[in-house]
Backbone as ProteinMPNN parsed JSONL, in Angstrom:
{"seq_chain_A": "XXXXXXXXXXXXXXXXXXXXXXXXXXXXXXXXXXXXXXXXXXXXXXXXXXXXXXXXXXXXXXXXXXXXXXXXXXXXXXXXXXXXXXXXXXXXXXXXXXXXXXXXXXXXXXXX", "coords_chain_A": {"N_chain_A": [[0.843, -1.172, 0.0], [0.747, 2.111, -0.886], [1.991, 4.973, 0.82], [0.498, 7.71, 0.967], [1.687, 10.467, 2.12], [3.86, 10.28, 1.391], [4.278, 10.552, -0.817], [2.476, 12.553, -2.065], [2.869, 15.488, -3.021], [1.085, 17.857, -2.062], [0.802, 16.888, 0.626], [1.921, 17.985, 2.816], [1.711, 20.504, 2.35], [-1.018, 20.981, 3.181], [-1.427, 19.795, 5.562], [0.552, 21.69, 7.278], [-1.484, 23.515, 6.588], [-3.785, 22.733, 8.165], [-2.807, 22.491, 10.39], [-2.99, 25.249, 12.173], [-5.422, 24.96, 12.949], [-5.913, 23.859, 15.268], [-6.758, 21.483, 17.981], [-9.934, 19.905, 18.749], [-13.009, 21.431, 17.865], [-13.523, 24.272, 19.909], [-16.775, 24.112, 21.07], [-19.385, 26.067, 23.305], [-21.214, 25.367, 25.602], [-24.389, 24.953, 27.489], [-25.563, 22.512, 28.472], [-24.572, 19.714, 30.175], [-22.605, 17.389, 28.454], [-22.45, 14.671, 29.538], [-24.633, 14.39, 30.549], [-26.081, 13.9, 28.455], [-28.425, 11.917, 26.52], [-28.34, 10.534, 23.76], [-30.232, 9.361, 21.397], [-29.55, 8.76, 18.909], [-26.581, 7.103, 17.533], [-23.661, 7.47, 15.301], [-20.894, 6.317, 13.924], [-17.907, 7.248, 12.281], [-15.281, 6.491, 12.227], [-12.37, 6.217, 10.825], [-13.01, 6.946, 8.583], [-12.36, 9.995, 6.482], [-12.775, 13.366, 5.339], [-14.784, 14.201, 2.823], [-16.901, 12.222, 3.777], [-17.895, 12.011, 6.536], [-19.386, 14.065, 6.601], [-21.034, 13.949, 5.023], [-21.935, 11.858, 5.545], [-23.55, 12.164, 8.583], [-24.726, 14.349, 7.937], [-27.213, 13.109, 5.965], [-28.199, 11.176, 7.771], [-28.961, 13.214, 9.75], [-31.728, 13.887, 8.326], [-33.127, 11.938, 8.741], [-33.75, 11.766, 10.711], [-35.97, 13.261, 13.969], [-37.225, 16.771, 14.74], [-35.723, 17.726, 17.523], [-34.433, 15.383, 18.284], [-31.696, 13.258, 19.321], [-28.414, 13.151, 18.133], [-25.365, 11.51, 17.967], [-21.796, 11.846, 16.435], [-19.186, 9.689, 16.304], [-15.89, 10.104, 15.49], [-12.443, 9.841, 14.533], [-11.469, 11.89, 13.138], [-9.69, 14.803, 12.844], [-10.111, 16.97, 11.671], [-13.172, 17.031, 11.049], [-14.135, 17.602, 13.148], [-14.823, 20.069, 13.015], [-15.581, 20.587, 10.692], [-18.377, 18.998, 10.404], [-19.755, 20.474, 12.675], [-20.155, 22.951, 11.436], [-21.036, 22.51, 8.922], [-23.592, 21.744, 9.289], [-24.427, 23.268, 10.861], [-24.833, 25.274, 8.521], [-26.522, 24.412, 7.061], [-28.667, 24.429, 8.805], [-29.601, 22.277, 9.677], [-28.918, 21.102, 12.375], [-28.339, 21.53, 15.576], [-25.476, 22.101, 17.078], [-24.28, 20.451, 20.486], [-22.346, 20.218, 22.01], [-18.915, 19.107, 21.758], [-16.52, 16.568, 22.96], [-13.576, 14.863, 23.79], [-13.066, 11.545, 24.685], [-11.506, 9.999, 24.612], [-7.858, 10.307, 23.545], [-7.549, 11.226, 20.487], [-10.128, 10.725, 19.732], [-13.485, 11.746, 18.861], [-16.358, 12.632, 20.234], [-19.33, 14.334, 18.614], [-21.859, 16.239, 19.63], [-25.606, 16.242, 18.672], [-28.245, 18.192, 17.886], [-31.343, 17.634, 16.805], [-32.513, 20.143, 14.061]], "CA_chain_A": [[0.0, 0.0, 0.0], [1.151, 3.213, -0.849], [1.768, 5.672, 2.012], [0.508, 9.193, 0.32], [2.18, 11.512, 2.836], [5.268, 10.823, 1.162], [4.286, 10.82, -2.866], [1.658, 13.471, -2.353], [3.698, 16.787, -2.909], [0.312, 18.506, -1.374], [0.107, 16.504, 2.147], [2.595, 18.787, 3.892], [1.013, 22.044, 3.015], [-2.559, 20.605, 3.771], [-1.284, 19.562, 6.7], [0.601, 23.234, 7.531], [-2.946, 24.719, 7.071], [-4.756, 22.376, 9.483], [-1.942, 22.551, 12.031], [-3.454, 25.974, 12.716], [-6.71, 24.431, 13.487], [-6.116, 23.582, 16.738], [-7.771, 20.525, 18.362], [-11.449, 19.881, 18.485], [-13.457, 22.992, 17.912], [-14.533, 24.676, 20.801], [-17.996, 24.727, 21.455], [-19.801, 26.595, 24.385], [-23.012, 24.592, 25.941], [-25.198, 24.8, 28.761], [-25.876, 20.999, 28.741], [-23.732, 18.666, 30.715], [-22.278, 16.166, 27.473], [-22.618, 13.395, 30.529], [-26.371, 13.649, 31.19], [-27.134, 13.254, 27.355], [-28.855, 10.144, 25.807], [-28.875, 10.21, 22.29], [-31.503, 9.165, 20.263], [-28.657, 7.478, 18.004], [-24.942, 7.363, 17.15], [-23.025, 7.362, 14.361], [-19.541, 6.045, 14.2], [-17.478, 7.221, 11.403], [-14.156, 6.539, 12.647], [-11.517, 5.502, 9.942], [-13.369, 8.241, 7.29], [-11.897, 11.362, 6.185], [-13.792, 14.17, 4.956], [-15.881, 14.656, 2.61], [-17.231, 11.403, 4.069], [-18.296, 12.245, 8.128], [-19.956, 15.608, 6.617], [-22.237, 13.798, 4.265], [-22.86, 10.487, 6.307], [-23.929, 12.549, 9.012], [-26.228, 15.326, 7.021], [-28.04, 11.583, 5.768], [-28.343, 10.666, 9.433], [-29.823, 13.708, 10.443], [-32.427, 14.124, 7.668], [-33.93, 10.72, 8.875], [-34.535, 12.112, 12.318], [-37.61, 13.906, 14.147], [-36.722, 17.43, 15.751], [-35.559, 17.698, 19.134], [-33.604, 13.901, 18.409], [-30.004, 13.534, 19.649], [-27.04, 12.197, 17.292], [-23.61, 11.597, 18.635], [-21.387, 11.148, 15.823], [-18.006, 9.596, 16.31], [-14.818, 10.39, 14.396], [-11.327, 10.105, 14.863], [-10.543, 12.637, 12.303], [-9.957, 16.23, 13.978], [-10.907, 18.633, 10.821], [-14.429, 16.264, 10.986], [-14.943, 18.587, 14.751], [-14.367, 22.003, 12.309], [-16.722, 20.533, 9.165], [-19.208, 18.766, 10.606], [-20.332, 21.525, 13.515], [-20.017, 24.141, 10.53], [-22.194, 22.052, 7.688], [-25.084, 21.333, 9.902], [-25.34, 25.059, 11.265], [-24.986, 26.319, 7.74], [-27.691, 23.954, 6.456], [-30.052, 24.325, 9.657], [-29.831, 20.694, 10.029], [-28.582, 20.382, 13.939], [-27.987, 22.787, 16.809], [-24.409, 21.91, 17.778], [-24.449, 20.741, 21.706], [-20.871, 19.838, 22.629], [-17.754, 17.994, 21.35], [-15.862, 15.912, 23.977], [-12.728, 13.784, 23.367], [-13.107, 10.814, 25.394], [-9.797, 9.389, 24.801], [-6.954, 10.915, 22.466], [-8.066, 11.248, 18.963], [-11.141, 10.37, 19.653], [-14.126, 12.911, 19.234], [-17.569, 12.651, 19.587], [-20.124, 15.49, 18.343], [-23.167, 16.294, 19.709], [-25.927, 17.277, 17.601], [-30.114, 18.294, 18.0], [-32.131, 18.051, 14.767], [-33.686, 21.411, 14.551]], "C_chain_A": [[0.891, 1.239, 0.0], [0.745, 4.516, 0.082], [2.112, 7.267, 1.208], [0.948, 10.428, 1.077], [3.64, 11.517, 1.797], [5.441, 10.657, -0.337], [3.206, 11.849, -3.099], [2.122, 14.928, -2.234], [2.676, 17.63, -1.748], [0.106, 18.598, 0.091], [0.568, 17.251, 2.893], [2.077, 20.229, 3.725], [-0.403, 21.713, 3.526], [-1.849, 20.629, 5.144], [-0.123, 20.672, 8.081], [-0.789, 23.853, 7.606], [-3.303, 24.219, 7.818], [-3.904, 22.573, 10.551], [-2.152, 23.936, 12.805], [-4.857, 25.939, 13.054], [-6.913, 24.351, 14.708], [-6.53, 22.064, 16.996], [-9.013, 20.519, 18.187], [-11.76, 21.414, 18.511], [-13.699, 23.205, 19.265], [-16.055, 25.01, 21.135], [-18.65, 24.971, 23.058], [-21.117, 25.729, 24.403], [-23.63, 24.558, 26.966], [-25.463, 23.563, 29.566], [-24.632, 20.624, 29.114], [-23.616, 17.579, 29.651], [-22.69, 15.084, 28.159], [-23.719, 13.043, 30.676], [-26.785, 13.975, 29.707], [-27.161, 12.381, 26.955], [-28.923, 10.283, 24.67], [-29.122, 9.462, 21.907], [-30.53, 8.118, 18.748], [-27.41, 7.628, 17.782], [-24.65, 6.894, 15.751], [-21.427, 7.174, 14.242], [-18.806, 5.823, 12.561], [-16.299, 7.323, 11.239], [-13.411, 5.576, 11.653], [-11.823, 6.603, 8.546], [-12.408, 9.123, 7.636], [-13.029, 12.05, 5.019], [-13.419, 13.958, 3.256], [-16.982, 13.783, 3.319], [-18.464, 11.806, 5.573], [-19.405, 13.378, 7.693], [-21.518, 14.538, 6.361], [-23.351, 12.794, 4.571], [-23.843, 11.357, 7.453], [-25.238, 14.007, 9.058], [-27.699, 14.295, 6.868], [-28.857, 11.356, 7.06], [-29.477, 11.219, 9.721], [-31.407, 14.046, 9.906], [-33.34, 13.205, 7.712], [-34.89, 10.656, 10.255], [-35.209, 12.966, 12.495], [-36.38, 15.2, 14.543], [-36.823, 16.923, 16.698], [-34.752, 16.419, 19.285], [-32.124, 14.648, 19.147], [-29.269, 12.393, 18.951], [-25.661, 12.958, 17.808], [-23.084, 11.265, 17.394], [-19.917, 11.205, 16.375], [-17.171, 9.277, 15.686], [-13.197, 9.981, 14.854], [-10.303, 11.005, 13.571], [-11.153, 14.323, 12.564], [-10.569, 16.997, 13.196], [-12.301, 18.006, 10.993], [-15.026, 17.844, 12.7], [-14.947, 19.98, 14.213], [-15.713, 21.703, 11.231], [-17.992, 19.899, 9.723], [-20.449, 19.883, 11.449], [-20.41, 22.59, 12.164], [-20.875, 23.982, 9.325], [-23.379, 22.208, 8.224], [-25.907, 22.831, 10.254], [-25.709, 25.691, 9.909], [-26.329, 25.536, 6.848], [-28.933, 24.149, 7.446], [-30.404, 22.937, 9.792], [-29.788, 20.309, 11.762], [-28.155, 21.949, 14.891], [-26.541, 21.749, 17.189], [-24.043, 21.505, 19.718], [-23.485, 20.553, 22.033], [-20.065, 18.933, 21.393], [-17.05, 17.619, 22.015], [-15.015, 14.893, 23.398], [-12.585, 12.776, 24.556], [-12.178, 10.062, 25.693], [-9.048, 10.385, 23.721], [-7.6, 10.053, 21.159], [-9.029, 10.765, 18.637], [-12.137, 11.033, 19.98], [-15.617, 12.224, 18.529], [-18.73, 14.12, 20.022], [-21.319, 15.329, 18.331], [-24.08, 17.039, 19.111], [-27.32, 17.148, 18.107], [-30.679, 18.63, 17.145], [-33.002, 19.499, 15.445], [-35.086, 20.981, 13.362]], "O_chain_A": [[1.743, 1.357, 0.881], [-0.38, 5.012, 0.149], [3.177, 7.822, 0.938], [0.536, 11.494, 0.62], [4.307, 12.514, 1.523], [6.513, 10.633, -0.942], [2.942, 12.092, -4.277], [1.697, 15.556, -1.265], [3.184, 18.041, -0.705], [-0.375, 19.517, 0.754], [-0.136, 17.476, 3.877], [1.993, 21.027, 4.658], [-0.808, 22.424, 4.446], [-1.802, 21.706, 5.738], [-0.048, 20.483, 9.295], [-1.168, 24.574, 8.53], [-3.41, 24.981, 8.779], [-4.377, 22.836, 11.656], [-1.66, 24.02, 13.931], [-5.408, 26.967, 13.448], [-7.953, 24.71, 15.26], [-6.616, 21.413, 15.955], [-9.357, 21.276, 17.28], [-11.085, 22.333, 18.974], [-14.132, 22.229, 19.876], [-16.41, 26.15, 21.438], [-18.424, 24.135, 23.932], [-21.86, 25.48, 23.454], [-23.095, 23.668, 27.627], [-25.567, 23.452, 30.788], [-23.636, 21.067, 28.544], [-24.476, 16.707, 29.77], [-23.388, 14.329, 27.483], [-24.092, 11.888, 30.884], [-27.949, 14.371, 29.632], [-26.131, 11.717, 26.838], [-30.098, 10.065, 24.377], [-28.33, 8.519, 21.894], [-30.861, 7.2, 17.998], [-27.156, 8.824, 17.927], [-25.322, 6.049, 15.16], [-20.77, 8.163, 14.567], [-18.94, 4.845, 11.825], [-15.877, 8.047, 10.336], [-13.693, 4.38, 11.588], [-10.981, 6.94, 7.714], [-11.751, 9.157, 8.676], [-13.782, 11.516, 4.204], [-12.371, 13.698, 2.665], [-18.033, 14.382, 3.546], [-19.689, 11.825, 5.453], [-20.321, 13.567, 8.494], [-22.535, 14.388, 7.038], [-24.549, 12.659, 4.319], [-25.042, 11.226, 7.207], [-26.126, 14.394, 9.817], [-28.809, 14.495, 7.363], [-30.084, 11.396, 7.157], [-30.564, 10.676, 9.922], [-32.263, 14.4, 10.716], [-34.334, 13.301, 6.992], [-35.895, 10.084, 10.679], [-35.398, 13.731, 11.549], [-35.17, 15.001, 14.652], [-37.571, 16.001, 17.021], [-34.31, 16.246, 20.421], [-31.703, 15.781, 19.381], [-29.401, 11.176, 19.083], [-25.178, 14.08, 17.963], [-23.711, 10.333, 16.89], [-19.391, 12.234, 16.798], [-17.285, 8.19, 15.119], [-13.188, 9.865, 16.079], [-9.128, 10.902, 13.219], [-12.264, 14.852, 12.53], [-11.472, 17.724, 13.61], [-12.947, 19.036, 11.187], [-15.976, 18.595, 12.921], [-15.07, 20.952, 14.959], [-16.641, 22.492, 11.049], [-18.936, 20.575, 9.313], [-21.602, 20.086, 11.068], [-21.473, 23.144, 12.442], [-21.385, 24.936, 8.737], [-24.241, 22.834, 7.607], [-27.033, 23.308, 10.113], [-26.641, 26.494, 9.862], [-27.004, 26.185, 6.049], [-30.08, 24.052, 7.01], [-31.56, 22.581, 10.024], [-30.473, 19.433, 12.291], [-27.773, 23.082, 14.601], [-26.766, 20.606, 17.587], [-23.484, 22.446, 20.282], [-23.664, 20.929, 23.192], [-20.534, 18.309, 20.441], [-16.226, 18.533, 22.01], [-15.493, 14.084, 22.603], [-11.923, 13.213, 25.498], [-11.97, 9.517, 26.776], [-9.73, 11.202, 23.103], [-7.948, 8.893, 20.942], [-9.174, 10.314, 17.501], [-12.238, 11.237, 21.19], [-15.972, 11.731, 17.458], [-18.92, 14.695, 21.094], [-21.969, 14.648, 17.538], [-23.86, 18.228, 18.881], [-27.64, 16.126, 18.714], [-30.655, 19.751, 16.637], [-33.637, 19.806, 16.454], [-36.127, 21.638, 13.37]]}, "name": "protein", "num_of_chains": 1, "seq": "XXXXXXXXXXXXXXXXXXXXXXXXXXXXXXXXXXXXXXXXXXXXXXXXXXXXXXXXXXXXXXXXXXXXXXXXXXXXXXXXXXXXXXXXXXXXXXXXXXXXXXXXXXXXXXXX"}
């Protein structure tokens, strides 16, 4: 298998721009991540984007308002695109993102 970090001239500036990303996004929430139950999960850990955006748009378009979807990722720009698709479509209210172990992030979402 060919390891594209090191035949993809591009991977090192991609990976210069995200390195000013930070970690998970920050989001602000009122809700305690701990005392929610969601309504369903999604585990899209091993994807890379475009993938997490679009599985999880799918997801939410199947659910009632007021539901709760956790989706979980282990790919960090996924905590920047996913929180950022859903608001700009009006698909989900954003309620937290919590890393439960290293490199492991799951995003809470509320169908609006």
């Amino acid at each position: 298998m060919t390891d594209h970090r090191k035949t993809n001239p591009d991977f090192g500036r991609a990976r210069e721009a995200l390195s000013g990303l930070g970690s998970a996004k920050e989001v602000e929430t009122e809700v305690s991540l701990e005392e929610i139950d969601p309504d369903r999960e999604l585990d899209v850990t091993g994807e890379v984007c475009p993938y997490p955006v679009i599985a999880v748009q799918k997801e939410l378009l199947k659910m009632s308002p007021g539901e709760i979807l956790v989706e979980v990722t282990d790919h960090t720009i996924s905590t920047h695109t996913v929180p950022d698709a859903v608001k700009e479509k009006k698909l989900a209210e954003v309620l937290g993102i919590d890393e439960p172990s290293p490199g492991l992030y799951r995003i809470y979402l509320k169908r609006s």
